[in-house]
N, C-alpha and C positions, 0 to 999 in steps of 0.2 A: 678657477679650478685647474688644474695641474695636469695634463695627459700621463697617465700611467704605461709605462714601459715596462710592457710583458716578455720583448725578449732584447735579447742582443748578442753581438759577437765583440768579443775584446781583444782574443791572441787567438791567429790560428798558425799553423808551421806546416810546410808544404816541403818535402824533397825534391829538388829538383836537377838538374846536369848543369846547366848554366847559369847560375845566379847572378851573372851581369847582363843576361838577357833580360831574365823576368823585373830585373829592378828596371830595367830601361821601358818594358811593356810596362808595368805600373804607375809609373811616370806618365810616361804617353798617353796610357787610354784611360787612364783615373783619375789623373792629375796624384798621385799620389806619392811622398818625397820618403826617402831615408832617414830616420829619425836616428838611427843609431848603427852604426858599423862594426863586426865580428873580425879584425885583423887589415892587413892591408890588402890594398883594391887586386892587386894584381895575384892575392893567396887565399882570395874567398872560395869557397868551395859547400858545397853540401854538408851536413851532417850525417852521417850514419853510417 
């Protein structure tokens, strides 16, 4: 029998000032990588 999955998260979007910090903290304390990049490293920037 199958364990049913009542919830989940799939995309979430955060605002933030430094988007080369928080990538580097994800990385670090999640192990978690970049899947996909919005421009070049040095033009990343927030949306909004």
């Amino acid at each position: 029998m199958e364990k049913e999955i009542k919830s989940a998260i799939d995309h979430s979007a955060v605002a933030v000032g430094d988007i080369n910090w928080y990538i580097r903290f994800f990385d670090r304390a999640f192990g978690m990588k970049v899947r996909e990049y919005d421009g070049p490293e040095d033009q990343r920037s927030r949306y909004g």
